[in-house]
C-alpha positions in Angstrom: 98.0 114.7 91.0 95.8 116.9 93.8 96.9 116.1 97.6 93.0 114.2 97.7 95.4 110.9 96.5 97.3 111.1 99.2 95.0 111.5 101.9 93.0 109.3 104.3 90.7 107.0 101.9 88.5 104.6 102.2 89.1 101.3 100.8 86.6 101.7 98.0 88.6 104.6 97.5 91.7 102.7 97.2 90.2 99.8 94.8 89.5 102.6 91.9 93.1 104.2 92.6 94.9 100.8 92.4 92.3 100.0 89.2 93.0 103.3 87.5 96.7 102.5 88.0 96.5 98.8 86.8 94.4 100.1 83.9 96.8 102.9 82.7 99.4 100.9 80.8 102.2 101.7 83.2 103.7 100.2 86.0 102.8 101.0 89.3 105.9 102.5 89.9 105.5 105.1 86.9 101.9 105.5 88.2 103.1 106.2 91.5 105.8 109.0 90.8 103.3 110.8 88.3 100.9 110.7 90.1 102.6 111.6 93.7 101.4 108.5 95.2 104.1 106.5 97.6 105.1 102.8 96.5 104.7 101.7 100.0 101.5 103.6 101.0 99.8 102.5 97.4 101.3 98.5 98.6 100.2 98.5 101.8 96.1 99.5 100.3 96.5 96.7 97.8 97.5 94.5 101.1 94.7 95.9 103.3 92.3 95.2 99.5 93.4 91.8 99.3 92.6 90.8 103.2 88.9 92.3 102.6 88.5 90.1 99.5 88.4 92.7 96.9 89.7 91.5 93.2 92.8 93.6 93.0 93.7 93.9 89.1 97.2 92.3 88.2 99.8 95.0 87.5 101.6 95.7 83.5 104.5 93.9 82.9 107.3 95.8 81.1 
């Protein structure tokens, strides 16, 4: 995907990235690698997420 996922976001920004990924049917790591997105950057927003309170979607199983 465009270079705008991997830039600076806000964490409102984040919540609909991590829900678009926890909504897709894959796992995150599959999300991740299609859509140029690193594990540990994408981890560390759901982190950040959680601390504020926001309801962070449960990843897919495989």
């Amino acid at each position: 995907m465009s270079d705008s996922l991997t830039s600076y976001k806000s964490l409102d920004d984040w919540f609909r990235i991590v829900t678009e990924c926890r909504q897709s049917g894959l796992t995150d790591d599959q999300w991740c690698q299609i859509n140029g997105i690193n594990k540990n950057t994408f981890y560390s927003a759901i982190k950040r997420l959680r601390q504020k309170a926001y309801e962070v979607p449960s990843p897919m199983r495989c």
